[in-house]
C-alpha distance (Angstrom), angle and dihedral (degrees) to the residues before:
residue distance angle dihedral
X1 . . .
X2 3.88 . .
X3 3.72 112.3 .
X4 3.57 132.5 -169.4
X5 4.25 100.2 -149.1
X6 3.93 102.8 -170.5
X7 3.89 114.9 49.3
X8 2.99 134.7 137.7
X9 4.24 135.4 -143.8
X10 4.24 131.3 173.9
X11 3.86 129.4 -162.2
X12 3.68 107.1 -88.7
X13 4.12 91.5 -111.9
X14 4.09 89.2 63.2
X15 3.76 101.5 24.5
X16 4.13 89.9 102.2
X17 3.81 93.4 45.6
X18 4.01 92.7 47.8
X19 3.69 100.7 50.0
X20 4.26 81.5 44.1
X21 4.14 92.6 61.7
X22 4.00 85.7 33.8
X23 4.33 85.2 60.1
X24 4.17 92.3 40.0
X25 3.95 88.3 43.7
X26 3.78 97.1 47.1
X27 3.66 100.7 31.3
X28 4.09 91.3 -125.1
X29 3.58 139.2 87.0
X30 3.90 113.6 -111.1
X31 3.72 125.8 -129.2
X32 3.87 100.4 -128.5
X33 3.61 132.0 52.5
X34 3.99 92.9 -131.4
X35 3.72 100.3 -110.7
X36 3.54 119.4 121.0
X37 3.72 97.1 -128.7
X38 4.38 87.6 64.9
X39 4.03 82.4 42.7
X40 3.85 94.9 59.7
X41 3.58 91.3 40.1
X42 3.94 101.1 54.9
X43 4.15 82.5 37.7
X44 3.39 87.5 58.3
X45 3.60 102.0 46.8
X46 3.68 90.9 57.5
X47 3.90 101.0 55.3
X48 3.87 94.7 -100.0
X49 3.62 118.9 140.1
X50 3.85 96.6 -174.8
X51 3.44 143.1 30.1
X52 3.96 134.0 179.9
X53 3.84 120.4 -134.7
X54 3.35 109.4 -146.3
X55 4.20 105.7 -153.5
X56 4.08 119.2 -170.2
X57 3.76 133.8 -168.6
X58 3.83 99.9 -131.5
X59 3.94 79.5 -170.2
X60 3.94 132.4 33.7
X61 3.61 81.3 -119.0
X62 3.21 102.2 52.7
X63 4.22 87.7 59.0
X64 3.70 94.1 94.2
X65 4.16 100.5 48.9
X66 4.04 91.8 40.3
X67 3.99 93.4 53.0
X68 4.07 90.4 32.9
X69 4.13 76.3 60.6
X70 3.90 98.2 40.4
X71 4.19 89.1 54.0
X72 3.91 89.3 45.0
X73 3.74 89.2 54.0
X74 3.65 92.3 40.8
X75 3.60 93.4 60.7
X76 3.52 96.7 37.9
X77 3.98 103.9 61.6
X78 4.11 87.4 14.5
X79 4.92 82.1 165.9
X80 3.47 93.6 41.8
X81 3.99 115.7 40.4
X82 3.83 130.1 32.4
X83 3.79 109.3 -161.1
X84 3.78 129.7 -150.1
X85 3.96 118.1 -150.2
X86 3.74 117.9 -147.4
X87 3.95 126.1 -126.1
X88 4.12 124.2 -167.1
X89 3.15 130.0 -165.1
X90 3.63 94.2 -133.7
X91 3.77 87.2 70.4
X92 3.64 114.0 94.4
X93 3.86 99.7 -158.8
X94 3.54 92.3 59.4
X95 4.13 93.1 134.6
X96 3.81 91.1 54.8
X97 4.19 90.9 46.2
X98 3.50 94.5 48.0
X99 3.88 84.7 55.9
X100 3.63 101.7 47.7
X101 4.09 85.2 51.2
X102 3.78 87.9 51.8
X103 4.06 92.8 48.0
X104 3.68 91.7 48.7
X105 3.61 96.0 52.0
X106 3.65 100.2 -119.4
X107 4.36 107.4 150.0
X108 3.59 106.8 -156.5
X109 4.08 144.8 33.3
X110 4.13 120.1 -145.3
X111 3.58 112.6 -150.7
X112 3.90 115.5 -173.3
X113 3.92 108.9 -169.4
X114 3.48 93.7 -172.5
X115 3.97 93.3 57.2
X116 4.01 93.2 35.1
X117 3.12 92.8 51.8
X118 3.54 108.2 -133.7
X119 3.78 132.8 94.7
X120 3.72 137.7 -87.8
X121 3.82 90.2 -119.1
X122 3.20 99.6 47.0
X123 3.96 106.8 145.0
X124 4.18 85.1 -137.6
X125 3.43 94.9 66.6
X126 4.03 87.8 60.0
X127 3.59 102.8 89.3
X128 3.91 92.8 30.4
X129 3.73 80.3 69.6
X130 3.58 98.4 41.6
X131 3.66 94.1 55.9
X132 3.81 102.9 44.6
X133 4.09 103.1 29.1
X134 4.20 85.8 102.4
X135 3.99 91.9 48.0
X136 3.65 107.8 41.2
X137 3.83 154.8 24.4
X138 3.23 128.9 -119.9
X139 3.96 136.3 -132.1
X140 3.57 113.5 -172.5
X141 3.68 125.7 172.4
X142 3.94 107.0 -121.7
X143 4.16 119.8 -162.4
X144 3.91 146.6 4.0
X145 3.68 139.8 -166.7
X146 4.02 94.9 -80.9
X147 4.04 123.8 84.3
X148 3.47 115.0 -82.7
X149 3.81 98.6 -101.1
X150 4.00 93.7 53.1
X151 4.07 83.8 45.9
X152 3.93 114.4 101.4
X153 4.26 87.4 -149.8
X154 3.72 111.8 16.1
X155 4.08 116.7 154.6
X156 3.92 92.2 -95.8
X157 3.93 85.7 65.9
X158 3.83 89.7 46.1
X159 3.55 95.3 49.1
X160 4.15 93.0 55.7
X161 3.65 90.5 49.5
X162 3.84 94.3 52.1
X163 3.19 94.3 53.7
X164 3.83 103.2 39.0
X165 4.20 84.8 53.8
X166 3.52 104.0 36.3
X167 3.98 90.6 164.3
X168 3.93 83.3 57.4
X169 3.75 112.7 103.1
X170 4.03 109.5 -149.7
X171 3.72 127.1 -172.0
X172 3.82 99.8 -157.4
X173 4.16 113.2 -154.1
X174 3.34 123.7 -125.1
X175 3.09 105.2 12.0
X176 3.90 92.9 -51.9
X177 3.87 92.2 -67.7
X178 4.07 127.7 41.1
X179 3.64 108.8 -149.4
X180 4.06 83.5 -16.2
X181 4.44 84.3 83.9
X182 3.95 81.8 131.7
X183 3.69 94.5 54.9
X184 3.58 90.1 44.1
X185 3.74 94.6 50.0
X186 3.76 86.6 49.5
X187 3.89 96.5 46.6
X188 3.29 105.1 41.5
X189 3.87 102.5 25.8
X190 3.76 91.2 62.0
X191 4.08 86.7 55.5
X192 3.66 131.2 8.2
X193 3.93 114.8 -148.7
X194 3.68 110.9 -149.1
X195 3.75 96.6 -143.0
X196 4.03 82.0 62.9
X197 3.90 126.2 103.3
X198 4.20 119.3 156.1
X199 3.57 127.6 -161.9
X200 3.86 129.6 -128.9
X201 3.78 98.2 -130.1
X202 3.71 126.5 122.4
X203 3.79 95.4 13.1
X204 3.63 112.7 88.2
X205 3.52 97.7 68.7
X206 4.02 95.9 62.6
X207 3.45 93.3 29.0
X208 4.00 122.8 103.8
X209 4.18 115.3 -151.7
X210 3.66 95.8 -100.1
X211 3.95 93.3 53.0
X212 4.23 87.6 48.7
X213 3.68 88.4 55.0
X214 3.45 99.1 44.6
X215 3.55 93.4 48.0
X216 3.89 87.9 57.6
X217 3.74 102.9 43.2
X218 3.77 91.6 43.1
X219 3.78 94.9 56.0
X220 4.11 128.8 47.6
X221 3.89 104.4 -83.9
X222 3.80 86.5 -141.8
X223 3.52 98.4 58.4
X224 4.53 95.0 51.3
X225 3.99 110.5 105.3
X226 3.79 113.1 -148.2
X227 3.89 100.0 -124.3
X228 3.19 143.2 174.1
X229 3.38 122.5 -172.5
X230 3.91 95.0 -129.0
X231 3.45 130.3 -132.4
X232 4.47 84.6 18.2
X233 3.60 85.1 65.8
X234 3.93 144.6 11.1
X235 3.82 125.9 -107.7
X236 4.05 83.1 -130.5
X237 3.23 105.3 58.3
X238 3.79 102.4 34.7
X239 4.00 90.2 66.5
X240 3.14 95.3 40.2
X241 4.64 88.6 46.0
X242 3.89 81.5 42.2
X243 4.11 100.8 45.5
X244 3.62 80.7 47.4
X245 3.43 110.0 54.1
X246 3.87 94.3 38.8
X247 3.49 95.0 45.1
X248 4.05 90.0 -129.4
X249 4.05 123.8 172.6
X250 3.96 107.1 -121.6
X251 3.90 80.5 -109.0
X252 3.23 91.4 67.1
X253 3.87 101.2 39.0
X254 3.66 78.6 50.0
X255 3.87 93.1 59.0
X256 3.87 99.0 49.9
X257 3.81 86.7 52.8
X258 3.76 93.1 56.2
X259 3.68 91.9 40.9
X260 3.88 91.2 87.6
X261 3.78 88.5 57.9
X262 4.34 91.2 67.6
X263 4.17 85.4 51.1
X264 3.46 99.6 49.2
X265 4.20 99.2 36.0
């Protein structure tokens, strides 16, 4: 099964505006118009079966609506997509969220710092951890441009999660650090944690050849998740940018797309 890990898919009513602020926020122009429909199609085109969509409250308010969409699109294309709800720690009803995720058979949680607008080591997000690392897996969005210590989820955070929750399966983005690949390579280099896997998305486009291969010689081949980073880039051309630059054999592109399949059986 070839899965595409990191996507990501809006409610038709907000699609337009969301891939807008992703364009102003990134400084680019993404590749897909944020509907699931476009998602499927570009999936499909490159030879993936499944994709996760990652969905995140940017606001404890908006908790409720972004999950009430992640269950709807669960159970609409239950062999095709595998949603993500969102948490914050903002949200006061956390316990009784967590539940209704749980009960509606959803398997993992994104949480994007950056765009929640809190920080990795925030002491909040403690006991949301504590109660759920048995009953999901988490997505978190790891890195930015800024130094680690201005940087609301830099590697260093990561790293002190893992290994306070070692029963807590993370999916680290990017390959655990965008544009922080150094710090990453220094992090988690030095020690793998087991409860650790990292994505793919969002890196080929910044990254040079020597920095790909690095990235996937330093770190356990089985544990990279081909991602995308959906609608910033297409499924297409990011195997074909990744392949590339790593000078990998389709057998063994073909591996790190199935290696999300062992994670999430």
């Amino acid at each position: 099964m070839f899965i595409d890990i990191h996507t990501h898919a809006f409610h038709p009513k907000i699609a337009h505006k969301a891939v807008e602020h992703l364009n102003e926020y990134y400084c680019l122009t993404c590749t897909g118009d944020g509907t699931i429909s476009h998602l499927l199609e570009r999936e499909a085109k490159a030879g993936l079966q499944q994709c996760v969509v990652l969905c995140a409250a940017t606001t404890p308010a908006q908790v409720i609506p972004a999950n009430n969409y992640a269950i709807a699109l669960q159970r609409e294309y239950p062999d095709r997509v595998i949603v993500f709800g969102t948490l914050h720690p903002g949200y006061a009803d956390w316990e009784r969220e967590a539940n209704r995720l749980r009960k509606a058979g959803l398997r993992g949680i994104k949480l994007h710092p950056d765009f929640q607008g809190f920080w990795l080591n925030d002491p909040r997000l403690l006991p949301i951890f504590e109660a759920t690392q048995h009953d999901f897996i988490f997505e978190i969005h790891i890195g930015d441009h800024t130094r680690p210590e201005n940087n609301p989820s830099c590697p260093y955070k990561l790293a002190a999660i893992l290994d306070a929750f070692p029963h807590l399966q993370i999916i680290a983005a990017h390959f655990s650090g965008y544009r922080m690949w150094a710090h990453a390579l220094r992090v988690f280099g030095q020690r793998w944690r087991d409860n650790l896997w990292m994505d793919t998305s969002s890196t080929t486009p910044f990254a040079t050849p020597q920095l790909i291969q690095r990235l996937l010689t330093t770190f356990p081949r089985d544990r990279l998740l081909f991602g995308t980073d959906w609608p910033l880039y297409d499924p297409v051309d990011e195997a074909c940018r990744l392949q590339k630059l790593a000078n990998l054999s389709e057998s063994a592109l073909e591996r790190l797309m199935s290696n999300a399949a062992q994670l999430l059986s």
